[in-house]
N, C-alpha and C positions, 0 to 999 in steps of 0.2 A: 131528641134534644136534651130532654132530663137529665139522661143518660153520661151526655157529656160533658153537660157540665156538674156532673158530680165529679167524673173524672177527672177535669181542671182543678175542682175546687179542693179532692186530693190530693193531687203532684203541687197545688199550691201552701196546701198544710205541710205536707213532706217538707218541701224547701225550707219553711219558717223552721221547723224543728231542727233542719241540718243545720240550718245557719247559729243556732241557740249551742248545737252538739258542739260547735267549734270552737264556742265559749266554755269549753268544759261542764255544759249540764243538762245532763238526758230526757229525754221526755216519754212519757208510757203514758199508756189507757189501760182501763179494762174495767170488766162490767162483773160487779159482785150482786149474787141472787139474795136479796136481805132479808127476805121474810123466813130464814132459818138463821138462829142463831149458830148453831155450827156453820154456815157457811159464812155469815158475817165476822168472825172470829179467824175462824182457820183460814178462808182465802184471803183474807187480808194478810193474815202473818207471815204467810207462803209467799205474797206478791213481795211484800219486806224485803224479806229474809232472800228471795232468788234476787230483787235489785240491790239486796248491799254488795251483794256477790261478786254483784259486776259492776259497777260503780262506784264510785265515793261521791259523784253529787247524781242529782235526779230529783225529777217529781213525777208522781206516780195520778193522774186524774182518772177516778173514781165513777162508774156510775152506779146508782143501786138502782137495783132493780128490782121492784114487785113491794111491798108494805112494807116497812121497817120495823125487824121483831125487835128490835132493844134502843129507842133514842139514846139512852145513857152512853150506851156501849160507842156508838157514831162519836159523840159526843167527848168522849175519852180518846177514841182514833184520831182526831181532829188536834192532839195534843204532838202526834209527830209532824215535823215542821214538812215532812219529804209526799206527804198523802194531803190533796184535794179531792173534795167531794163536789164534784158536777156536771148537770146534765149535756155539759159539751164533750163530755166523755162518750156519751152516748153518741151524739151527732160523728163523731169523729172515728167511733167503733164505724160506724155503718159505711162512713165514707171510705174506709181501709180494704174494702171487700172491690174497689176499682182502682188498686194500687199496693202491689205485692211488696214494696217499697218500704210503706207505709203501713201495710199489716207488722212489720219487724217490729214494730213497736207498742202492737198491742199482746198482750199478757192472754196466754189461749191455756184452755183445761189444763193442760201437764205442767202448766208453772203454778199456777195456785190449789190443785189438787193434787198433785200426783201421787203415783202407787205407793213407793218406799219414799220415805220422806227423814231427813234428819234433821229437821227444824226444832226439835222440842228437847233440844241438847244444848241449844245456844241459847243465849240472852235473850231475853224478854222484850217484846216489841212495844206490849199495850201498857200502857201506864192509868192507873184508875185512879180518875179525879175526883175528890170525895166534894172538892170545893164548890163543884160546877151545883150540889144538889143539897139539899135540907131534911138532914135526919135526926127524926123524931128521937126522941126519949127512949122510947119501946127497944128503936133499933139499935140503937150508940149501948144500951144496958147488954143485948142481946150478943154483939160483937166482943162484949169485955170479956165473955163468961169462954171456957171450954169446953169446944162441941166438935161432933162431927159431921158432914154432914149428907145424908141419904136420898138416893134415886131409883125409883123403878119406870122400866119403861112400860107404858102402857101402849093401846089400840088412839087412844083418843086424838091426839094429834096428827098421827098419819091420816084419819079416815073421817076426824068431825071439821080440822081444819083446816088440814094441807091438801085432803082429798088424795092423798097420795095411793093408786092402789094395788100397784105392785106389793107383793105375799110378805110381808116383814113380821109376821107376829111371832115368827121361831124366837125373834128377839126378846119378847115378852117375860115379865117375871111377877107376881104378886107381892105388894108392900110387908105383906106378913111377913113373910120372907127372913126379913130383918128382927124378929120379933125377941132373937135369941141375943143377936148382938146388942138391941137397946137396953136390954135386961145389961147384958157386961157390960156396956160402954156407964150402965149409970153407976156401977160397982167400983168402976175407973174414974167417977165424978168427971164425966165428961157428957153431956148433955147431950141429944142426937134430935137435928133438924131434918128436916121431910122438904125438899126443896120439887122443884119443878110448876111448870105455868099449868099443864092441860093432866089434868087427873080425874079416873073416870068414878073414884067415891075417896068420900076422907076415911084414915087413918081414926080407928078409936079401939081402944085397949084399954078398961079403967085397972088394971093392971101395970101398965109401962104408959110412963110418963115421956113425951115428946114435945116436942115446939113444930107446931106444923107451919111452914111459910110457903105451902102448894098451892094450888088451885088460885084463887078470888084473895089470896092472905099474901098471896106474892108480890113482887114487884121489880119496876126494871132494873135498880139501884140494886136491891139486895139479891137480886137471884146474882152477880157478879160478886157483891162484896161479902156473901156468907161465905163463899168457894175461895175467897180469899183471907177470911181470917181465920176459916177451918182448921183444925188440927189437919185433916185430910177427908176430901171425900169417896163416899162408896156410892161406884155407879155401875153402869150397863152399857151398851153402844146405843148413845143416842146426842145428840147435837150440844145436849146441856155439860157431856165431858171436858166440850172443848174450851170452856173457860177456866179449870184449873188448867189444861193445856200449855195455854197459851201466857196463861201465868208463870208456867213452869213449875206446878205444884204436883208432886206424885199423889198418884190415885191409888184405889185400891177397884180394878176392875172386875165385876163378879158377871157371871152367866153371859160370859161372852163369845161370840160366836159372829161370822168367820175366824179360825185361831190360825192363820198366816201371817207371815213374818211380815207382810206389807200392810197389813192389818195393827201387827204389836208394834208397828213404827210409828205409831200413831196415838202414842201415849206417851206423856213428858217424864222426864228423868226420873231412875231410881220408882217407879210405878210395882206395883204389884199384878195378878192376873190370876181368876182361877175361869177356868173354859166350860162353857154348857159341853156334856155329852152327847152319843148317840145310841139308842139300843137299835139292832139289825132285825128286822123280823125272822127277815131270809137266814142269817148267820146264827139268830137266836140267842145275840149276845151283843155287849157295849163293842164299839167299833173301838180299835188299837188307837193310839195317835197316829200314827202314819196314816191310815184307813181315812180317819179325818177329814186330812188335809187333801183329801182325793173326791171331795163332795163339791159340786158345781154349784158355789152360791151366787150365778148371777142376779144381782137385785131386781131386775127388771124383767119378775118372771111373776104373773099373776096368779098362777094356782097354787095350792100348795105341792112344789117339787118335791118334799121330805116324803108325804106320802107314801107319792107315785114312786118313790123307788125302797117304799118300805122302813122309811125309819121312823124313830118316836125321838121327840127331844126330852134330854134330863136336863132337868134346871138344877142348880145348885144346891143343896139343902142346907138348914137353917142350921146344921153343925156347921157346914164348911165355910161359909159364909162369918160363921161366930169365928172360929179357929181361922181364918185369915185376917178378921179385923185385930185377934191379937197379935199376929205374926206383923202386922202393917204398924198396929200400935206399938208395937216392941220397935222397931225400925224408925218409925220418927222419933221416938225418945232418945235412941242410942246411936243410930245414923249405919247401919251395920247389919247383918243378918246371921245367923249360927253357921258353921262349916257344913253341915247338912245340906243348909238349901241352899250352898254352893255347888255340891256332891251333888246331889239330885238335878238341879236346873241345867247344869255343864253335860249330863247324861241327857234330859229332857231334850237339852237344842239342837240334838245329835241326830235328832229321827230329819230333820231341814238339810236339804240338799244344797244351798246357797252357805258357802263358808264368808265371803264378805262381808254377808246382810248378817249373819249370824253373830259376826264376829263384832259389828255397831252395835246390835240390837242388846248384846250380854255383857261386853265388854266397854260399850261407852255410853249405851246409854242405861244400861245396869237395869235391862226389865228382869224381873223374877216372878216363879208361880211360887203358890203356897206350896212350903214344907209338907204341911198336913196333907193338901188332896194330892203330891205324888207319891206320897208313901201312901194314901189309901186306895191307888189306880194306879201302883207301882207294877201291876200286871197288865197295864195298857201300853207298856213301852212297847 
């Protein structure tokens, strides 16, 4: 009996939405996971960006789902006229599963995530409302100044509070790391911020001076709006990239790894990139680029796979790392990069078998590796 009349009570929502469709304006669902800020960000942008596509009018209802990692961030979304946020979204998900009809209308993995994506080449979706919120002294002084601002991913989020435990630590990088570029960036009078919510110790150097807004110092206002007034920021693969993103602020990505084309699509215009390595046990040496791209990084693999088939991860060192943030900082000053790392990068996207994805990814949405680490791994072509 349940049964059926869920069924009624779908083929009855159907009809209401045709009859609105004939009024010229479309109706969608779908269910955003919120307790990651990359997915509150990117699938929303994705859900956007696939309905302008196809529409000129629509509204798009919303469910979240699971804790809400950023109220501001909801709160800024809430400013495009075309996105409702509510739990009839969810009611209406569930009822679309007795009515194939009516599933057309909800919004499934491959619209709001998909593999190759060219969303971070177009106009900017999210607009940040500074009105909506009350900022202090401390932060309004902190915003006026020139800075940059810095990301390592750590263990602590995947495993103290998302529980996540699929093998991700190959991801991993140490804050020191940066120790070389805070040193240049203050020689550049540009001041370098230490952003991120879950970090598993603070930053201290009584040697390099930083502004740390990690940990307990953060907040949901400024973990958006320091990535916004940033000269640029330097980060790693982790959820917090996706708010210069979705700004459409170029990055400067360090120790990155999967280094796949459906991977670098996933980074906003004009972006930079230098890749973690790999050393071979078997081979007894760093694996070529091509070799690379031939390693199985399914996510959803709990032991360490690197291991089991003999490899060690290189993290970036604190030259390359230094020598990319001036190559990124030479680039937003001057909008441009030297003929070199045209030479080098047009050779680099050569070892990729996909000439389409190759040809967005260099040609329109203008990603580039550091000059410096292809001429120092100029024997890994």
């Amino acid at each position: 009996m349940m049964k059926l009349l869920k069924k009624i009570s779908s083929y009855i929502i159907f009809i209401l939405i045709d009859i609105v469709k004939k009024f010229g304006l479309h109706v969608y669902f779908v269910t955003i996971q919120a307790s990651r800020i990359g997915h509150l960000l990117n699938n929303i942008d994705h859900s956007i960006y696939y309905l302008n596509k196809k529409h000129s009018s629509y509204i798009l209802l919303i469910n979240l789902n699971g804790k809400i990692s950023n109220q501001f961030l909801v709160k800024c979304w809430k400013k495009n006229n075309n996105i409702y946020f509510t739990k009839i979204s969810k009611i209406i998900i569930n009822l679309a599963s007795h009515n194939k009809m009516l599933q057309k209308q909800v919004l499934c993995w491959k619209h709001i995530q998909p593999k190759f994506t060219k969303l971070f080449s177009s106009k900017p979706n999210l607009i940040l409302d500074e009105k909506k919120i009350s900022i202090n002294n401390n932060d309004k002084n902190l915003l006026k100044k020139k800075f940059i601002c810095l990301h390592n991913r750590e263990n602590k989020y995947t495993k103290k509070i998302s529980f996540d435990q699929n093998y991700l630590e190959y991801k991993n990088f140490k804050f020191d790391d940066f120790n070389s570029t805070i040193n240049r960036a203050k020689k550049d009078n540009i001041l370098s911020v230490r952003i991120g919510n879950f970090t598993e110790k603070n930053y201290f150097n009584k040697n390099l001076k930083i502004e740390d807004r990690s940990g307990k110092r953060s907040s949901e206002h400024m973990d958006l709006l320091l990535q916004s007034y940033s000269k640029f920021t330097i980060i790693g693969q982790t959820g917090l990239s996706a708010i210069s993103n979705t700004l459409r602020k170029p990055q400067l990505y360090i120790n990155f790894t999967p280094f796949t084309l459906d991977q670098l699509s996933w980074m906003s215009q004009f972006s930079m990139v230098i890749p973690k390595l790999f050393f071979s046990k078997k081979k007894n040496r760093i694996l070529k680029f091509s070799e690379m791209l031939k390693i199985d990084f399914n996510i959803h693999q709990t032991e360490n796979f690197l291991k089991k088939k003999n490899l060690i991860v290189l993290n970036n060192s604190k030259e390359e790392i230094l020598k990319s943030y001036m190559e990124m900082n030479y680039f937003i000053d001057n909008r441009r990069h030297n003929d070199k790392n045209y030479k080098l990068n047009k050779k680099f996207f050569k070892i990729f078998k996909n000439d389409k994805k190759v040809d967005f990814l260099f040609n329109k949405n203008k990603i580039r590796i550091s000059t410096f680490f292809l001429e120092k791994y100029s024997n890994l072509f």
